[in-house]
C-alpha positions as CSV (number, residue, x, y, z in Angstrom):
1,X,0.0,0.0,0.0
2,X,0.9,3.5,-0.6
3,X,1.4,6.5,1.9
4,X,-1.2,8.2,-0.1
5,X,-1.9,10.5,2.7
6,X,-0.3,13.9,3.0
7,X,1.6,13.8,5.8
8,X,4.7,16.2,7.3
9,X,7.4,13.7,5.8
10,X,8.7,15.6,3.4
11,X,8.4,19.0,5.7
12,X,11.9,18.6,7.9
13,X,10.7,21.9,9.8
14,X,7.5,20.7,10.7
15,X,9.6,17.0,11.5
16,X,11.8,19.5,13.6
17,X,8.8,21.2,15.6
18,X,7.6,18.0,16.0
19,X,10.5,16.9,18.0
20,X,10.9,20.2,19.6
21,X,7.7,20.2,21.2
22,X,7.2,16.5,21.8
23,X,8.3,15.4,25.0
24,X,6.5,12.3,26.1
25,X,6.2,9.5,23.4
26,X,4.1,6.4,24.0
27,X,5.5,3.2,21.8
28,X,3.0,0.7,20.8
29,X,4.7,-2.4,19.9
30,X,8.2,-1.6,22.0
31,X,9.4,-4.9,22.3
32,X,11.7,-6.3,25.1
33,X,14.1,-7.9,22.5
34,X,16.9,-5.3,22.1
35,X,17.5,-6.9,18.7
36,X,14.1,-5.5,17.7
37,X,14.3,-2.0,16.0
38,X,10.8,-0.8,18.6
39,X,13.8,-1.6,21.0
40,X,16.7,0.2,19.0
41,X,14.1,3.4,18.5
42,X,12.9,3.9,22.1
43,X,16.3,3.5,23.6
44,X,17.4,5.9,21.5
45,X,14.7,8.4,21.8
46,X,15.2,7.4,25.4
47,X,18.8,8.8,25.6
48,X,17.9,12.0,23.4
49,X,15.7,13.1,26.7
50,X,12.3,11.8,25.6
51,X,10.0,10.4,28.1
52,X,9.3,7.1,26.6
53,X,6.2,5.0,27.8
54,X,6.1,1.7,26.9
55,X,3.0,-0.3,25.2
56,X,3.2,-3.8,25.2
57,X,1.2,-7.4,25.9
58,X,3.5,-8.6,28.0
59,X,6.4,-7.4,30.6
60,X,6.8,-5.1,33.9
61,X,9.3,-2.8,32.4
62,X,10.8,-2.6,29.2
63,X,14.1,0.2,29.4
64,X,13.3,0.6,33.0
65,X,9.9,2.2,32.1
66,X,6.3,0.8,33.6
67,X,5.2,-0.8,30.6
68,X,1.2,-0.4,30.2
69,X,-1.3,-2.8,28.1
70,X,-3.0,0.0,26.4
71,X,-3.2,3.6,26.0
72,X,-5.8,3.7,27.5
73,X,-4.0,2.9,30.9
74,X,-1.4,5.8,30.3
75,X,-2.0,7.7,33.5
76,X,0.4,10.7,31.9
77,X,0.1,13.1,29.5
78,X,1.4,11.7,25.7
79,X,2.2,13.9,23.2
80,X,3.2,11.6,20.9
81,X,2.3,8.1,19.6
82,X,5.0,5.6,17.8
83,X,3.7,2.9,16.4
84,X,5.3,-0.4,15.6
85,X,2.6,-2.5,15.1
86,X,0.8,-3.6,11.7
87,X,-1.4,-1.4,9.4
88,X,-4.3,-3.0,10.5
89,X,-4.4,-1.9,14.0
90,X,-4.4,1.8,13.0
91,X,-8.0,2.2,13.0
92,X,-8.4,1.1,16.9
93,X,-5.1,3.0,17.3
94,X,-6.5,6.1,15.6
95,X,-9.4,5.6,18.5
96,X,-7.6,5.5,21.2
97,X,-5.3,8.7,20.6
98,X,-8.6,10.8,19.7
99,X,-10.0,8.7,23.3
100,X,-7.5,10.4,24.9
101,X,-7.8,13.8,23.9
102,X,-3.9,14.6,24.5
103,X,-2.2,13.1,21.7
104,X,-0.9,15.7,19.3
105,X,1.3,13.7,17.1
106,X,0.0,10.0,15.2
107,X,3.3,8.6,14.0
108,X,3.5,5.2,12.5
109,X,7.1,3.5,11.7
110,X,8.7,2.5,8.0
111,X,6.6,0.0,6.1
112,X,3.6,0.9,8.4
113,X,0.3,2.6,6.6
114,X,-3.3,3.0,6.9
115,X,-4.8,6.2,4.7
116,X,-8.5,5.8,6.5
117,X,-6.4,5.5,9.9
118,X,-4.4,8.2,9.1
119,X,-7.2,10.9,8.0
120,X,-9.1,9.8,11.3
121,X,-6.2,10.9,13.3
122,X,-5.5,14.2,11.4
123,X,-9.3,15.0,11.3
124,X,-8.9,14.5,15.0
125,X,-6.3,17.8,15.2
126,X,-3.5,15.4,15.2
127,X,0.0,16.1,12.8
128,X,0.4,12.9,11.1
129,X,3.9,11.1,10.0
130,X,3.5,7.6,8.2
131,X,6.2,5.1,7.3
132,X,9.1,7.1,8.4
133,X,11.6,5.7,11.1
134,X,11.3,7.9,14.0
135,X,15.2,7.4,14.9
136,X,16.1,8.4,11.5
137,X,14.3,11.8,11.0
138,X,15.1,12.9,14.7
139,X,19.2,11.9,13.8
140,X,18.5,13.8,10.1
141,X,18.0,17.2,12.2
């Protein structure tokens, strides 16, 4: 599928006001497996000074962070959601940012995409960033 929606990928200053606003990011799919690139990417937000907040099925902590089963259980306030998980579960994702009412930024990874999940979020008031690597744009500035 293509990234047929218009996103701020191309826009480095709005990539850059992203990340100079941001400072709590919540990381659906961060896996405990540090040969996992969720893993690689949240560590490495992690040491740039972003809050990270893990969102996973399974584990206590993940990077010594309280790792929560949904967004839903976040009891913070998340400025930004990283998503590692599949295309599919962008819709119920998409939900549960707009549930929220905090999220500002709807990020999903490389090789992740959903349109309809993407226009939800934006629709919502939320900037949107598809199939970009959040490592990557954040080491680009």
């Amino acid at each position: 599928m293509e990234c047929e929606f218009p996103s701020v990928n191309s826009n480095k200053e709005e990539v850059k006001e992203i990340f100079s606003s941001v400072k709590t990011i919540a990381i659906l799919g961060l896996s405990p497996d540090e040969t996992k690139a969720s893993h690689e990417v949240a560590k490495y937000l992690q040491e740039a000074g972003f809050k990270i907040i893990p969102v996973y099925p399974k584990e206590e902590t993940i990077l010594g962070e309280k790792v929560f089963r949904s967004l839903k259980e976040i009891d913070c306030n998340v400025d930004m959601v990283d998503v590692f998980r599949k295309p599919e579960a962008l819709d119920a994702i998409a939900e549960a940012c707009i549930a929220r009412g905090d999220v500002k930024i709807f990020w999903t990874q490389i090789g992740i995409i959903n349109n309809a999940a993407a226009q939800k979020a934006e629709d919502a008031g939320m900037q949107v960033v598809q199939n970009q690597c959040s490592m990557v744009e954040h080491k680009n500035l």
